[in-house]
PAZAPA-4460 file (N, C-alpha, C; in steps of 0.05 Angstrom, whole numbers, plus 32768, in hexadecimal, padded with zeros to 4 digits):
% residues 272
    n_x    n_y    n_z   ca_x   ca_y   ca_z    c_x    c_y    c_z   seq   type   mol
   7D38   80BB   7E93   7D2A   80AD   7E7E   7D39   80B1   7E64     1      X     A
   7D3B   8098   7E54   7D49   809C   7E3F   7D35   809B   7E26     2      X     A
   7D2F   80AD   7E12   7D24   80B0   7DFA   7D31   80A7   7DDE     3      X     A
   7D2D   8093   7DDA   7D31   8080   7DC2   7D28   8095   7DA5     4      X     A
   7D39   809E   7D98   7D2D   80AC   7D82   7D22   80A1   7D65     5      X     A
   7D14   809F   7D68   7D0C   8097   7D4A   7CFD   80A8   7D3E     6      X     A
   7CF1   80A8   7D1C   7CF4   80BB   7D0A   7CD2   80C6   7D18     7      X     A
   7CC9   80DB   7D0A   7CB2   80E9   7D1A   7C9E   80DB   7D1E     8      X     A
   7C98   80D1   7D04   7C7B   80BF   7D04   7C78   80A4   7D11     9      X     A
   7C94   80A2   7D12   7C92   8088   7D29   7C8F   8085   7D45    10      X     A
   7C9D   809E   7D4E   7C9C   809D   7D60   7C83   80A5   7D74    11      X     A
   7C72   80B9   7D61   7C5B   80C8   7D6B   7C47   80AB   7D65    12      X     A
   7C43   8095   7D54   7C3B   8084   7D55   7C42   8076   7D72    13      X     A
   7C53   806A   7D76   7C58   805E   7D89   7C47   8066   7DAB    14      X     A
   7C52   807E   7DA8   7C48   8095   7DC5   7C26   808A   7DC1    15      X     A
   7C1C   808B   7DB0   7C02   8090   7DAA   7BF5   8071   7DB2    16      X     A
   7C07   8061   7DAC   7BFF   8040   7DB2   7C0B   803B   7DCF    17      X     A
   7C18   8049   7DE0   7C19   8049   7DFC   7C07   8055   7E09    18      X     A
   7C08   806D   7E05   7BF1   8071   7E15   7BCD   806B   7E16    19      X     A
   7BCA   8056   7DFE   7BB2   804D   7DF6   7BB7   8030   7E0C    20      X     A
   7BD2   8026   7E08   7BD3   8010   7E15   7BD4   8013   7E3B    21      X     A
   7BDE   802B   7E46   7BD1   8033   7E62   7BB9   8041   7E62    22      X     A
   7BA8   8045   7E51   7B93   804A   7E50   7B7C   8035   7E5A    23      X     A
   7B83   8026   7E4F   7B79   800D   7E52   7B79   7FFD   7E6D    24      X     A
   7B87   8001   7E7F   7B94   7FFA   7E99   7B9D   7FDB   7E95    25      X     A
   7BAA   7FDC   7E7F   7BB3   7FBF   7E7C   7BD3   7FB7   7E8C    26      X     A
   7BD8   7FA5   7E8C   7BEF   7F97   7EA8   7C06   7FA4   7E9D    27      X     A
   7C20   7F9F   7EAB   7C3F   7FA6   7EA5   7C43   7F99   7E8F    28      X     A
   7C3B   7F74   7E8E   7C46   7F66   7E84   7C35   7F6B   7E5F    29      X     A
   7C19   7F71   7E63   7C0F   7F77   7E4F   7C13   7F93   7E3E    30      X     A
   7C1A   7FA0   7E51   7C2B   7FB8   7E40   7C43   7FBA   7E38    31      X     A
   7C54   7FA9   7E47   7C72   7F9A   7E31   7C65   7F97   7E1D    32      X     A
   7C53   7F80   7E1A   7C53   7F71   7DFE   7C47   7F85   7DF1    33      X     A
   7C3B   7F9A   7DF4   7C22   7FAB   7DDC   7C48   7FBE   7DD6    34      X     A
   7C4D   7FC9   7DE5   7C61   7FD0   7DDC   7C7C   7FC6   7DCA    35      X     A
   7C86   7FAC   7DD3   7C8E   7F99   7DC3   7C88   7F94   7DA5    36      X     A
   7C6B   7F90   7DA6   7C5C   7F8D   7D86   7C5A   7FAC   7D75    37      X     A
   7C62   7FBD   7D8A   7C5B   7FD4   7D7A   7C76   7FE8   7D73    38      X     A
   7C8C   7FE3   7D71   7CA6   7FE1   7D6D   7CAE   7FE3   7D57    39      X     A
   7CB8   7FF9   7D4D   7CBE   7FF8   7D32   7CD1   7FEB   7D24    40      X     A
   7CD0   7FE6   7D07   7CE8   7FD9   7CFA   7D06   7FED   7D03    41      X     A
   7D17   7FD8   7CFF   7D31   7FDA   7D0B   7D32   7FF2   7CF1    42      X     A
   7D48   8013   7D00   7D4D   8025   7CF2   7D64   8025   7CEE    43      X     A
   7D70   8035   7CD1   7D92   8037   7CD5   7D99   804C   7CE0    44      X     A
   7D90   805C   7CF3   7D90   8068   7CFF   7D97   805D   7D21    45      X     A
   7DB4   8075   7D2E   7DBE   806A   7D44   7DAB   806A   7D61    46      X     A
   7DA5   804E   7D6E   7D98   8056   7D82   7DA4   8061   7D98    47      X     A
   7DA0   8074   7DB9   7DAB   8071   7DC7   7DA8   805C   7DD0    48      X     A
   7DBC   805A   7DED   7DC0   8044   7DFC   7DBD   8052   7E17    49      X     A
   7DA8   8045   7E34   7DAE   8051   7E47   7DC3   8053   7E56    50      X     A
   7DDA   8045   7E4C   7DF7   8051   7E57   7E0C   8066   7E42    51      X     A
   7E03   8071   7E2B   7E09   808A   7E27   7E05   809B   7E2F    52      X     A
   7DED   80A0   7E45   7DE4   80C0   7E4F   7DE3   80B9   7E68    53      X     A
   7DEE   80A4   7E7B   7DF3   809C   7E92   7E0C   809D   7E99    54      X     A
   7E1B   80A0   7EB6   7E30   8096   7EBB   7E35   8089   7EC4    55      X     A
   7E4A   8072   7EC6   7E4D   805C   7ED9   7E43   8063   7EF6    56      X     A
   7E36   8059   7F03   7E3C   805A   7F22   7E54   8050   7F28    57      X     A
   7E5C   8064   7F49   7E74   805F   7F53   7E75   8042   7F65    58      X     A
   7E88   8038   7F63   7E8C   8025   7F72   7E96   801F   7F84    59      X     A
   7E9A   8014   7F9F   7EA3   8018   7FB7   7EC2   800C   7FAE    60      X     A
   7EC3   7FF0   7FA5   7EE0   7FDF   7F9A   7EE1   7FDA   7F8C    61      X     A
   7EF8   7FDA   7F7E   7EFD   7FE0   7F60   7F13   7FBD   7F61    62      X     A
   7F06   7FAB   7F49   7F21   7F95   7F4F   7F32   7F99   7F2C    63      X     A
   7F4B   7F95   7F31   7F5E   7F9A   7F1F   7F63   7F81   7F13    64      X     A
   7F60   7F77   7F01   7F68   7F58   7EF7   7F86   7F5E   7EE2    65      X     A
   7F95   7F58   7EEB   7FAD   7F56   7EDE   7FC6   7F3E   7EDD    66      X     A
   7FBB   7F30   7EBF   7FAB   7F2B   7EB4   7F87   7F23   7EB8    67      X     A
   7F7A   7F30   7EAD   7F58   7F2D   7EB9   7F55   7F14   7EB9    68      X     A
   7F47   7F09   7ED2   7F44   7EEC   7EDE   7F29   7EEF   7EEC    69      X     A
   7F15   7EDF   7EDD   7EFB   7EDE   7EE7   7EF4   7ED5   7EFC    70      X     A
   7EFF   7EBA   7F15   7F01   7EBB   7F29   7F03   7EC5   7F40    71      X     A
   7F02   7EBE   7F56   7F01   7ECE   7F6C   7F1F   7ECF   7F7C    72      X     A
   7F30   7EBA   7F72   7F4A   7EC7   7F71   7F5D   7EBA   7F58    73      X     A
   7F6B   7EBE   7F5B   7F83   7EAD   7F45   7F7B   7E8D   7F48    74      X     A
   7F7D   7E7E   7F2E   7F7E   7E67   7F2C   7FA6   7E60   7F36    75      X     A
   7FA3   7E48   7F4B   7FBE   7E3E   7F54   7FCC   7E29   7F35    76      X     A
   7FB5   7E1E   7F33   7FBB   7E10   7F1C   7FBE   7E15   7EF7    77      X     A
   7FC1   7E2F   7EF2   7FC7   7E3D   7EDA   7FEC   7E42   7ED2    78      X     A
   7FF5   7E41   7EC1   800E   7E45   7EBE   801A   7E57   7EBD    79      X     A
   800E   7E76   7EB6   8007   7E90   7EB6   8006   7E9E   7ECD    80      X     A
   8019   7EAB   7ED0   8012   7EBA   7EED   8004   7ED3   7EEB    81      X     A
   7FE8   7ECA   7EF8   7FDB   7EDE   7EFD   7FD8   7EEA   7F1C    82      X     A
   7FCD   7EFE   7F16   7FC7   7F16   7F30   7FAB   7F28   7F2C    83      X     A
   7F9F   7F21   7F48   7F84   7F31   7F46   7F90   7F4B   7F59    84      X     A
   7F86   7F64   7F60   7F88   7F7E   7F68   7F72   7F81   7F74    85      X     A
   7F76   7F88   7F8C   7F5A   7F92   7F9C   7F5A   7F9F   7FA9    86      X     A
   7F55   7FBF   7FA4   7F53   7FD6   7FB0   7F48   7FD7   7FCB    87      X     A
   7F52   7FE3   7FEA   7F3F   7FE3   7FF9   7F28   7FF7   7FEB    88      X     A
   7F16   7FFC   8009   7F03   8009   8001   7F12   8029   8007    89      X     A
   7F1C   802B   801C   7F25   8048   8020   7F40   804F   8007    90      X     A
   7F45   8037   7FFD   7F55   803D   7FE5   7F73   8043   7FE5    91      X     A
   7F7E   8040   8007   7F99   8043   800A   7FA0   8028   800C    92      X     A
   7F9E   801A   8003   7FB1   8000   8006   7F9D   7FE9   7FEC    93      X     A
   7FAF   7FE5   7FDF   7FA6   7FC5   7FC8   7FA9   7FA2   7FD1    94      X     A
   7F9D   7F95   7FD2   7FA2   7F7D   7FD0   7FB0   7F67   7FB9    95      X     A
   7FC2   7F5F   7FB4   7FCC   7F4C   7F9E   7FC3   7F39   7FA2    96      X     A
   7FB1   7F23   7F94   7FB3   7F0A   7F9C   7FBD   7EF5   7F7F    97      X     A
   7FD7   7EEE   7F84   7FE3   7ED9   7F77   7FE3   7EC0   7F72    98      X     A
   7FE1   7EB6   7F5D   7FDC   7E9D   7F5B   7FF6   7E8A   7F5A    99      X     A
   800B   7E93   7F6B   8024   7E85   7F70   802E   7E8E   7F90   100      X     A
   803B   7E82   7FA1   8041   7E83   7FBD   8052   7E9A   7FBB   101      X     A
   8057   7EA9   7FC9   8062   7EBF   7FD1   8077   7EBC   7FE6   102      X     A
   8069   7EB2   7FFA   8078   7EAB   8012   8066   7E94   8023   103      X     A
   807B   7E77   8022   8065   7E64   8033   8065   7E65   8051   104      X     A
   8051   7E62   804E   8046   7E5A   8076   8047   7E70   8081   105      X     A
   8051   7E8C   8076   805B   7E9F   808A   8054   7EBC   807F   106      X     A
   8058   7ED2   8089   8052   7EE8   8077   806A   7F02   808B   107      X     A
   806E   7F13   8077   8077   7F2A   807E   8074   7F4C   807A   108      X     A
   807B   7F5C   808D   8076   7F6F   8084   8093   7F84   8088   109      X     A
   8089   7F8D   8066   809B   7F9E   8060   809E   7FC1   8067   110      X     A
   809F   7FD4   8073   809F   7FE7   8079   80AB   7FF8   806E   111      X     A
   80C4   7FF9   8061   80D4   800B   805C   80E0   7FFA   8041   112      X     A
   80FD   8010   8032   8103   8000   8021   8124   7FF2   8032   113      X     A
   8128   8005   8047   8139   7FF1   8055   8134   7FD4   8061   114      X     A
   811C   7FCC   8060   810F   7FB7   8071   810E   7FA7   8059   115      X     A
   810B   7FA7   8041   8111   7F93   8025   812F   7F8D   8023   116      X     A
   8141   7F94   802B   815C   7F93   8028   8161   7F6F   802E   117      X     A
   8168   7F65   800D   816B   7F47   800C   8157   7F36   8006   118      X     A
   8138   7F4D   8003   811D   7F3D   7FF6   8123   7F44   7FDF   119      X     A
   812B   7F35   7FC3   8120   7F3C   7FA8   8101   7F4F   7FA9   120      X     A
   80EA   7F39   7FB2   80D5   7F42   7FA3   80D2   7F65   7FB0   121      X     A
   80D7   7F68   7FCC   80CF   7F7D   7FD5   80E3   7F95   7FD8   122      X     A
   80FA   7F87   7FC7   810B   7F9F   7FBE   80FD   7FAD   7FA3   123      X     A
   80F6   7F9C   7F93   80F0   7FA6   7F7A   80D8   7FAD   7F86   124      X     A
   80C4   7FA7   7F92   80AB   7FBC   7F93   80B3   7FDB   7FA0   125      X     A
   80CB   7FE2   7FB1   80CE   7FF4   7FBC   80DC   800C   7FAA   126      X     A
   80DE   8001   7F96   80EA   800A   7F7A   80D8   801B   7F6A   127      X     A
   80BB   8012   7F78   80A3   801D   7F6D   80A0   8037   7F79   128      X     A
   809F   8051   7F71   80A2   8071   7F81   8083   806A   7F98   129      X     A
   8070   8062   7F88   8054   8065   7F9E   8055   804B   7FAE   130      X     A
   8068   8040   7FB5   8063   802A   7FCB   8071   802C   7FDC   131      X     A
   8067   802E   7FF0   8065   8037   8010   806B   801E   801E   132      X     A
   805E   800E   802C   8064   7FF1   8032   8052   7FDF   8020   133      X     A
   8066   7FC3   8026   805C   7FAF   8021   8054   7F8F   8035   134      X     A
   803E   7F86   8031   8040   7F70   8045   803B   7F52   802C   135      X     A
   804B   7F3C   8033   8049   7F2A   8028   8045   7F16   803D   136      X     A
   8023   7F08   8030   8023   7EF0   803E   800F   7EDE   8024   137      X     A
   801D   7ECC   8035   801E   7EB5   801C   801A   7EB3   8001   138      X     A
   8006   7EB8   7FF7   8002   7EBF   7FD5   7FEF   7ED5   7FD6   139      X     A
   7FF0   7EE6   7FE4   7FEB   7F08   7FEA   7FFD   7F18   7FE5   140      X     A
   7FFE   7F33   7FE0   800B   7F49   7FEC   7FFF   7F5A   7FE5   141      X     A
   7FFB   7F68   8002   7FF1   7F85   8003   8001   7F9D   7FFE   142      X     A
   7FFB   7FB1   7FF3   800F   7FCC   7FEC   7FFE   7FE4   7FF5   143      X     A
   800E   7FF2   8008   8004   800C   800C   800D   8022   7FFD   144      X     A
   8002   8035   7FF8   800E   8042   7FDD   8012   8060   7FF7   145      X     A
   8023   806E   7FEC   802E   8088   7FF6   8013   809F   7FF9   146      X     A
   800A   80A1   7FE6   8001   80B5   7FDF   7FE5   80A9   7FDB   147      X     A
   7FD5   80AC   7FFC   7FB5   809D   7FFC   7F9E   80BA   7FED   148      X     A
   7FA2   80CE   7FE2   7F93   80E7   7FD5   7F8E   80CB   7FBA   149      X     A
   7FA1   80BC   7FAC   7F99   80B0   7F94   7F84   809E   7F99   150      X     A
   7F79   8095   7F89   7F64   8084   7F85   7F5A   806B   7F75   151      X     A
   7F65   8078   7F5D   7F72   8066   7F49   7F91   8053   7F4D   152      X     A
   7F87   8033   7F4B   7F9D   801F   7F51   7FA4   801A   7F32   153      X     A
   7FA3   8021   7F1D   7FA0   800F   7F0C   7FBE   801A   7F02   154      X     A
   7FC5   802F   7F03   7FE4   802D   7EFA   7FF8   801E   7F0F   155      X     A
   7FF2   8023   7F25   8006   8023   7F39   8005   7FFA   7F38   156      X     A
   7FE5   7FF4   7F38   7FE2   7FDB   7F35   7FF9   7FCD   7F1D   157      X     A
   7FF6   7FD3   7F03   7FFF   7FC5   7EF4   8016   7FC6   7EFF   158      X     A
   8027   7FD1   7F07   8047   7FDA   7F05   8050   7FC0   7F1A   159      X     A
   803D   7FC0   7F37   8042   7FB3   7F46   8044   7F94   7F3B   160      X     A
   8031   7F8D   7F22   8027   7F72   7F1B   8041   7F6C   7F10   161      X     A
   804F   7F7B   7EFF   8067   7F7E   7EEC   8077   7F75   7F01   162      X     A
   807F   7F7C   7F13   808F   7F77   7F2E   8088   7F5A   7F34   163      X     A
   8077   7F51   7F42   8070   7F3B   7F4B   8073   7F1F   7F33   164      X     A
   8068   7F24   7F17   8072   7F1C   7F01   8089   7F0D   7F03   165      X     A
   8099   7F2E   7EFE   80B8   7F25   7EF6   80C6   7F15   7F0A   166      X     A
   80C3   7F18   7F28   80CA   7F10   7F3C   80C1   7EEE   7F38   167      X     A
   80AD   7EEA   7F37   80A9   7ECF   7F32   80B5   7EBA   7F25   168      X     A
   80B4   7EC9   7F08   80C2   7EBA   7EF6   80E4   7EB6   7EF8   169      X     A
   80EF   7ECB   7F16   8106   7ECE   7F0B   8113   7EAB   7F1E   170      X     A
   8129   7EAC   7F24   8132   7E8E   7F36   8135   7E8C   7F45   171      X     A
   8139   7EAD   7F5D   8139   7EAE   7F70   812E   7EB3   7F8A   172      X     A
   8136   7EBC   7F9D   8121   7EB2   7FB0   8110   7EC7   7FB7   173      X     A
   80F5   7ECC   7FBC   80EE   7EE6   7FC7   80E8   7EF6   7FD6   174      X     A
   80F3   7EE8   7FEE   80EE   7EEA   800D   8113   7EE9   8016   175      X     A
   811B   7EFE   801E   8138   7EF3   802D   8135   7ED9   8042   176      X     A
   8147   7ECB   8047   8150   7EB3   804D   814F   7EBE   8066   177      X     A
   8154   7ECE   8073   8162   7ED6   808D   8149   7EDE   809C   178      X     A
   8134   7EF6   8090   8113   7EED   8097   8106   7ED2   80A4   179      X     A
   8114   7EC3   808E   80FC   7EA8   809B   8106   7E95   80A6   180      X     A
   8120   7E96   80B1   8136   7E89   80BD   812D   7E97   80D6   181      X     A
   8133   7EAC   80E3   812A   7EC2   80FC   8116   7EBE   8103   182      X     A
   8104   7EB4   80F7   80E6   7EB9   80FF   80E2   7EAB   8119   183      X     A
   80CE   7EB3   8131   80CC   7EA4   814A   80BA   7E8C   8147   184      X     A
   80C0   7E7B   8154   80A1   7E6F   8159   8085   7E7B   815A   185      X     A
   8068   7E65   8154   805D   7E77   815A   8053   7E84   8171   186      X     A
   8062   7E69   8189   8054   7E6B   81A6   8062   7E91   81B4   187      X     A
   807D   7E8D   81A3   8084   7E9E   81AC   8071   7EBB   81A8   188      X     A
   8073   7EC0   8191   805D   7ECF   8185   8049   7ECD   818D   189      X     A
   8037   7EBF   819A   801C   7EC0   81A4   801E   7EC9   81C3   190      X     A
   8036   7EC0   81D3   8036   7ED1   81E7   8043   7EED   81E6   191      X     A
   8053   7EF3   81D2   8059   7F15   81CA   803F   7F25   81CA   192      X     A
   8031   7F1B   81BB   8019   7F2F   81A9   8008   7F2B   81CC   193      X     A
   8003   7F0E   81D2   7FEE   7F16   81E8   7FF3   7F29   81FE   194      X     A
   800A   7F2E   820C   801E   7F3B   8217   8019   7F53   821A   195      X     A
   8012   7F5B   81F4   800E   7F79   81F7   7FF4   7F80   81F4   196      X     A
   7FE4   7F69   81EE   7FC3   7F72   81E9   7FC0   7F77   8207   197      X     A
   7FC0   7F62   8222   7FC1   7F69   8238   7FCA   7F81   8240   198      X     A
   7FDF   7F88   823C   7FF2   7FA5   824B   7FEE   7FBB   8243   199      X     A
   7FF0   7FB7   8222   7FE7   7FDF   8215   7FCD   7FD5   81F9   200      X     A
   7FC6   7FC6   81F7   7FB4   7FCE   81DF   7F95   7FC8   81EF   201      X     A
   7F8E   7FAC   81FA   7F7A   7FB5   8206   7F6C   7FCB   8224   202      X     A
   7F81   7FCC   822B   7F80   7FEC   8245   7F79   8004   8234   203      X     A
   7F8B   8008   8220   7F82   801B   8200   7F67   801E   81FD   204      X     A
   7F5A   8005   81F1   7F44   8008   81DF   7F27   8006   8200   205      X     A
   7F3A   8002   8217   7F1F   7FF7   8229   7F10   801A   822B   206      X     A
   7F18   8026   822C   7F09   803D   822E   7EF5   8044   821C   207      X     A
   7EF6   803E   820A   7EE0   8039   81F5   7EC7   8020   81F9   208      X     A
   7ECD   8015   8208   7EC4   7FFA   8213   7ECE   7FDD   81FF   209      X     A
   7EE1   7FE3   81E7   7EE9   7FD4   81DB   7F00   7FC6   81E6   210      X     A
   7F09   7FA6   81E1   7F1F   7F95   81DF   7F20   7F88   81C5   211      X     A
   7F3E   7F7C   81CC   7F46   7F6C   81B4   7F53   7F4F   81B4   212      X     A
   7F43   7F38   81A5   7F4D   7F27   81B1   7F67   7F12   81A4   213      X     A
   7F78   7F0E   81AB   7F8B   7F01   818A   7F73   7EE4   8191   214      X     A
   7F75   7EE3   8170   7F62   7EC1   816D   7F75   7EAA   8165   215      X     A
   7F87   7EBC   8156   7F9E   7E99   814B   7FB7   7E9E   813F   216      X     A
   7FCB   7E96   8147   7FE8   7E9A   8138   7FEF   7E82   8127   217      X     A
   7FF3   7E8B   8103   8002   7E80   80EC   8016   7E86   80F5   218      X     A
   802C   7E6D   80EF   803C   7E7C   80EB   8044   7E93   80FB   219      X     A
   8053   7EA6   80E6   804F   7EC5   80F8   8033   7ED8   80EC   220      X     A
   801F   7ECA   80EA   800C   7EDC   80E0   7FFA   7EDA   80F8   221      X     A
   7FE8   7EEF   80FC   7FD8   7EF0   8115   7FBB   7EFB   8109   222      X     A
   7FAF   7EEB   8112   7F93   7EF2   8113   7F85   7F00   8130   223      X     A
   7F79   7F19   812A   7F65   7F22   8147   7F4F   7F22   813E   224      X     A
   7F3D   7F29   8158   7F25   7F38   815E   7F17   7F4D   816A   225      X     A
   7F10   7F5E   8164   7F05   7F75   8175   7EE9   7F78   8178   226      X     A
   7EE9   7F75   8193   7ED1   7F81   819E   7EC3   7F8B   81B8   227      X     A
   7EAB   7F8F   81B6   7EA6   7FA9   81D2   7EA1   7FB7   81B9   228      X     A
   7EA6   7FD8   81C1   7EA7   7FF0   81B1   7EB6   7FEE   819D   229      X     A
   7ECF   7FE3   8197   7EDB   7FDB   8183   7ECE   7FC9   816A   230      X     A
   7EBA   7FB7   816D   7EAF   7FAE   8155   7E9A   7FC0   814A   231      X     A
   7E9D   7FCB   8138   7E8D   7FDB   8124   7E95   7FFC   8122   232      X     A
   7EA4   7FFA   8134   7EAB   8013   8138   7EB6   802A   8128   233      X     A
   7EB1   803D   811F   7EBA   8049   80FC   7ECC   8054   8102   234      X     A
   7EE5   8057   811F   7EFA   8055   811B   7F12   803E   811E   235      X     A
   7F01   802B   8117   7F17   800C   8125   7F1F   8000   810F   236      X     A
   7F1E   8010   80F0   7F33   8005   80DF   7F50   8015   80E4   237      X     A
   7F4B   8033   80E9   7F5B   8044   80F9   7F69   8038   8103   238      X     A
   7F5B   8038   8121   7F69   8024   8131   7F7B   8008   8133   239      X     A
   7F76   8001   811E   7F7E   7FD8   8118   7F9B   7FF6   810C   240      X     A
   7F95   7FF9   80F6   7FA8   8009   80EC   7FC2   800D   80EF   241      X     A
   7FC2   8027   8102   7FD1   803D   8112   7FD5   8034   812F   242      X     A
   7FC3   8020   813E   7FCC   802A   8158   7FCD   8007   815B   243      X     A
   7FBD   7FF1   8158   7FBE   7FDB   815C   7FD8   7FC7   814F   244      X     A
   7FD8   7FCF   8130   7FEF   7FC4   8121   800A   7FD2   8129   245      X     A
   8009   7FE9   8139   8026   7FF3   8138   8032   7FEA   8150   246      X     A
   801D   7FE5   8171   8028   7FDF   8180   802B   7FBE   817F   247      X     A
   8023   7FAA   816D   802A   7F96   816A   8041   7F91   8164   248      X     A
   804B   7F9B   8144   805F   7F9B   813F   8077   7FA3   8151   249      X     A
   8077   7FB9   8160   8087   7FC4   816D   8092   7FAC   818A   250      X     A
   807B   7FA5   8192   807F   7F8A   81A8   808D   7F72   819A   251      X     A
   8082   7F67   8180   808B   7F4F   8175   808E   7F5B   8154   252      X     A
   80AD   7F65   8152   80B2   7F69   813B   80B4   7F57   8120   253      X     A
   80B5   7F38   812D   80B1   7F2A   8119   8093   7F1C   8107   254      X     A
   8085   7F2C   811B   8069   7F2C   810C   805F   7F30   80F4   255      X     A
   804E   7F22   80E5   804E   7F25   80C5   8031   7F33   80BC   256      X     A
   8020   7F24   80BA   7FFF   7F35   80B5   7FF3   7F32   80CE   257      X     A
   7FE8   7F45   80CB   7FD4   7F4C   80E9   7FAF   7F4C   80DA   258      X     A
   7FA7   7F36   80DA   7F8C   7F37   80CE   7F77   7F38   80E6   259      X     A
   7F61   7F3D   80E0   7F4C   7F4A   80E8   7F33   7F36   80E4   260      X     A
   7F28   7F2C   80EF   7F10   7F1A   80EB   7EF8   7F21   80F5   261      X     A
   7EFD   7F39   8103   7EE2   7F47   8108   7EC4   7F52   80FB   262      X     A
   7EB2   7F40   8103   7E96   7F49   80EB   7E8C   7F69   80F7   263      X     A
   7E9A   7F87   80F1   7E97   7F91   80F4   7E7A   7F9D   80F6   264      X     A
   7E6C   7F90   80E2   7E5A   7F9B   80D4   7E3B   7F8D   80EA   265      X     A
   7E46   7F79   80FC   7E33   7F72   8118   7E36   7F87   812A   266      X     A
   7E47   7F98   812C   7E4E   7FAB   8142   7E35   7FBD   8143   267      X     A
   7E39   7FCA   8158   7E28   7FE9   8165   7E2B   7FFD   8156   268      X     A
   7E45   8001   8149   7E4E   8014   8134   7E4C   802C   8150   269      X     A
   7E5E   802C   8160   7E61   8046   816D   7E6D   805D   8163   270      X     A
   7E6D   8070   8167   7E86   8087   8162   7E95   80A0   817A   271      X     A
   7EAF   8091   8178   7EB6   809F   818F   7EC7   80BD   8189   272      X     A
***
């Protein structure tokens, strides 16, 4: 409860016209107004505020506007390159979303800083000490930062924006040539990835009673689904993670984002 201070006599007035006014057993709405009318002249005296003796509540996601953009992502049609920042929730990895193409039709992922070798943009992000990998797909890029103990994106954020910025504006290209020249089809790619969901990822997850299904190949971007024990499951971001995204990659190295379309949140929520 917050206590509004005003000078003595006022205030012991006031108390005195409240509790006459629940005395009375009169409504919510009629004790606003008795209170309203009974309100003293404005003091030069400082009032509190109930967010001086409060603290923010914590928030699950934190979004970074750099430059701040009131939308729900970048306007395509502004001259200004902006970038929104979107923290996951576990807070190891940020979202960029750009309001200029990144990479068309296709996306990639960056792992190392040997694996940028001939990308402008993802050489200069690897330049950054806290960036770990990067994945670029289309007017996205995700950044995993080294060191998941932090929590705070907002330095690491700007620096990245500075990057993506300069990269834009500069003339050249920001995807190596040799990336998107290599790239497979996507039929090919759709029988890679299915290949291995059959052989080692769903045999994996069946013991849990979970599978995984691929739903559609961009490009080289792949969309799945999990489910069985796998949908809701509070280790199957883990899982997509560490054990699903790595044996993908490893089968079809030219694979770019591995997205997730699963409404986790319909699941059983098991725990294994």
């Amino acid at each position: 409860m917050v206590i509004v201070k005003f000078k003595e006599n006022i205030a012991v007035s006031l108390i005195d016209k409240v509790k006459n006014i629940f005395a009375d057993n009169g409504s919510a709405e009629e004790t606003d107004s008795k209170i309203a009318e009974s309100a003293p002249p404005s003091s030069t005296e400082p009032i509190e505020k109930p967010e001086d003796n409060f603290p923010a509540l914590p928030q699950e996601q934190m979004t970074i506007n750099l430059p701040v953009i009131k939308d729900s992502a970048p306007s395509q049609q502004s001259d200004e390159v902006l970038i929104k920042a979107q923290p996951s929730i576990a807070n190891d990895q940020c979202v960029f979303m750009v309001n200029r193409t990144l990479m068309e039709g296709h996306s990639w992922y960056f792992a190392n800083f040997e694996s940028a070798e001939g990308s402008p943009l993802a050489e200069a992000l690897f330049s950054l000490e806290e960036v770990e990998t990067a994945l670029v797909l289309e007017s996205t890029l995700t950044i995993t930062r080294k060191d998941k103990t932090i929590v705070d994106w907002k330095p690491l954020a700007g620096e990245v924006g500075t990057v993506v910025r300069n990269a834009l504006e500069g003339d050249g290209q920001l995807i190596a040539e040799k990336i998107i020249t290599d790239l497979p089809s996507e039929e090919e790619i759709r029988k890679g990835i299915q290949k291995n969901i059959d052989a080692e990822v769903n045999p994996g997850v069946a013991s849990h009673g979970g599978n995984i299904t691929l739903q559609s190949v961009k490009g080289n971007t792949i969309t799945i689904q999990m489910g069985g024990g796998c949908q809701g499951c509070s280790a199957a971001d883990l899982t997509l993670k560490q054990g699903i995204h790595t044996s993908f990659r490893k089968a079809v190295p030219m694979v770019g984002a591995i997205l997730d379309e699963t409404d986790h949140s319909a699941g059983a929520n098991p725990y294994f």
